[in-house]
C-alpha atoms as an extended CHARMM CRD file, in Angstrom:
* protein
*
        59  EXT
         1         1  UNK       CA              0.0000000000        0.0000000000        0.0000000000  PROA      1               0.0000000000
         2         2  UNK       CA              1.1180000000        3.3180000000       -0.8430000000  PROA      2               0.0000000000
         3         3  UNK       CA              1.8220000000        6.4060000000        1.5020000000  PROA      3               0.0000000000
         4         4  UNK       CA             -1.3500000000        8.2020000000       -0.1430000000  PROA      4               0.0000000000
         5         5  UNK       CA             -3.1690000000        5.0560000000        0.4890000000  PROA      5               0.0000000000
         6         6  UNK       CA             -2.6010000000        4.8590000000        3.9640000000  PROA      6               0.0000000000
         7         7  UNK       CA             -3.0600000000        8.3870000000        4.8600000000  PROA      7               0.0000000000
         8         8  UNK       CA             -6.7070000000        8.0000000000        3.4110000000  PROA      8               0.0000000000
         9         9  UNK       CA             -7.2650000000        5.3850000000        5.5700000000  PROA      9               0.0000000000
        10        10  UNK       CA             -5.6630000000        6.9270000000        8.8550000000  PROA      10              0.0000000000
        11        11  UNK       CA             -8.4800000000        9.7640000000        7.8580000000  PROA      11              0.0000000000
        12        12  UNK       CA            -11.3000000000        7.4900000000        7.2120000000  PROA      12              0.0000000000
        13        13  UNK       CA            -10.3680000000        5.5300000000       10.5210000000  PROA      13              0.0000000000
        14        14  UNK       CA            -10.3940000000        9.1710000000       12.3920000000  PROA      14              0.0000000000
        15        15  UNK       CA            -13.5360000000       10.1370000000       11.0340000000  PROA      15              0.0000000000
        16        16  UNK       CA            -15.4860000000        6.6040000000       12.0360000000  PROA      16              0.0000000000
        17        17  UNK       CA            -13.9730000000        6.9930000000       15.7400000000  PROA      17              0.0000000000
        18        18  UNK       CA            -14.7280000000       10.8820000000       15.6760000000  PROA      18              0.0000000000
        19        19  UNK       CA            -17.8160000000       11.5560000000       13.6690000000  PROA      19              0.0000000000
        20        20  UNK       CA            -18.7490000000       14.7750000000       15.6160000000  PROA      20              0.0000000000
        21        21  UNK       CA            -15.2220000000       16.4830000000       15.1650000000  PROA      21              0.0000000000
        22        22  UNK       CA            -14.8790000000       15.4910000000       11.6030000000  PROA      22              0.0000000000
        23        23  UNK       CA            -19.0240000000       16.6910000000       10.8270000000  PROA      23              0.0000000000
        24        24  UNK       CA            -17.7620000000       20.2630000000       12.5000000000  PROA      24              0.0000000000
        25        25  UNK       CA            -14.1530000000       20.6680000000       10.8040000000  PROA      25              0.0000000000
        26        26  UNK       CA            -15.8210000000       19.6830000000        7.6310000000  PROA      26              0.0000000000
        27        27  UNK       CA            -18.5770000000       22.5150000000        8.2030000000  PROA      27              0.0000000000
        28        28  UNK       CA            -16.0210000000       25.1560000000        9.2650000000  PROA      28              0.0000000000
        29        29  UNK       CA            -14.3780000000       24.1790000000        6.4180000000  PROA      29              0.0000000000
        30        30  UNK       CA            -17.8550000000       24.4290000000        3.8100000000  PROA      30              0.0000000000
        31        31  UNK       CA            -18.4280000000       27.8520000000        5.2910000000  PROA      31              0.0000000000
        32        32  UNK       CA            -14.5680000000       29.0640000000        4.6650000000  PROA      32              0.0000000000
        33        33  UNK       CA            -14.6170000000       28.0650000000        1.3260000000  PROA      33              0.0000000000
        34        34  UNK       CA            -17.7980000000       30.0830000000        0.8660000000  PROA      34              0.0000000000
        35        35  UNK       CA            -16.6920000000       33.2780000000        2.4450000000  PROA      35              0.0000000000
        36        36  UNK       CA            -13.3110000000       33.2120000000        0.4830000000  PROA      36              0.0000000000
        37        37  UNK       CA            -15.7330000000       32.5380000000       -3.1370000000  PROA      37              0.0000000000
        38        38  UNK       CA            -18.3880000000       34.9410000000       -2.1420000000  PROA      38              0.0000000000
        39        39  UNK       CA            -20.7520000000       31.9380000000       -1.9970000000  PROA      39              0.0000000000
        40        40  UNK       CA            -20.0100000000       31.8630000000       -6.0670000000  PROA      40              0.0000000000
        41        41  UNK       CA            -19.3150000000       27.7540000000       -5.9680000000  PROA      41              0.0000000000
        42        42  UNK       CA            -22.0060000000       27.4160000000       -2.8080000000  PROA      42              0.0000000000
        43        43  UNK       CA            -23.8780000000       24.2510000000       -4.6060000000  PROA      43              0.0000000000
        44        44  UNK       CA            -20.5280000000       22.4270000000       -5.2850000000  PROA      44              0.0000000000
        45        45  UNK       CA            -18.9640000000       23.1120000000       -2.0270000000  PROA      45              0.0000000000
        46        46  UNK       CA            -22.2720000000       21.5800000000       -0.4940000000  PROA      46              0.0000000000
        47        47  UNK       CA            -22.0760000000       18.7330000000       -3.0410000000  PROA      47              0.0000000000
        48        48  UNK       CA            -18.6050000000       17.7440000000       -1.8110000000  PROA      48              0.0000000000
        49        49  UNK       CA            -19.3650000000       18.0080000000        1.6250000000  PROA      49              0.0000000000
        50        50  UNK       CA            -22.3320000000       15.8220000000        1.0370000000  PROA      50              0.0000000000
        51        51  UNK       CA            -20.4340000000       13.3510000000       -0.4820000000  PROA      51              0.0000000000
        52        52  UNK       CA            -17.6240000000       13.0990000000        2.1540000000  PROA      52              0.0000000000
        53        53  UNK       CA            -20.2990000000       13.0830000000        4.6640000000  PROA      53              0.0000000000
        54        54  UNK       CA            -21.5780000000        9.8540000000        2.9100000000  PROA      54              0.0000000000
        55        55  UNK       CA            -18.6800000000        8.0720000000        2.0480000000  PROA      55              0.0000000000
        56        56  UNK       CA            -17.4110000000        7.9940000000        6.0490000000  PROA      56              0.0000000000
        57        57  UNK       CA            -21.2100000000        6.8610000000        7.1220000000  PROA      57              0.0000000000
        58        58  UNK       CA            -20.9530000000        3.8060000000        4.8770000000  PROA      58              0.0000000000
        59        59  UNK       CA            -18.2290000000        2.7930000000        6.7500000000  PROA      59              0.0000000000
């Protein structure tokens, strides 16, 4: 396994043991992406978070 692989899945293992922290980082982190677009890529950045949110809930 590769170093890239095995950072994901240090992250991945982080977010299943730590769903609240992760849920909040990732929000702060929706809402600064926002502020520095002017809310011009809102429905992507949402879309991304979305997805993330869904891909460490299947685990």
């Amino acid at each position: 396994m590769g170093l890239f692989e095995e950072a994901m899945d240090e992250g991945e293992k982080f977010a299943r043991e730590h769903p609240d922290q992760v849920n909040k980082e990732m929000g702060d982190a929706e809402k600064w992406a926002d502020e520095r677009t002017g809310d011009k890529y809102d429905s992507e950045i949402q879309s991304l978070g979305d997805d993330a949110e869904k891909r460490f809930e299947q685990q």
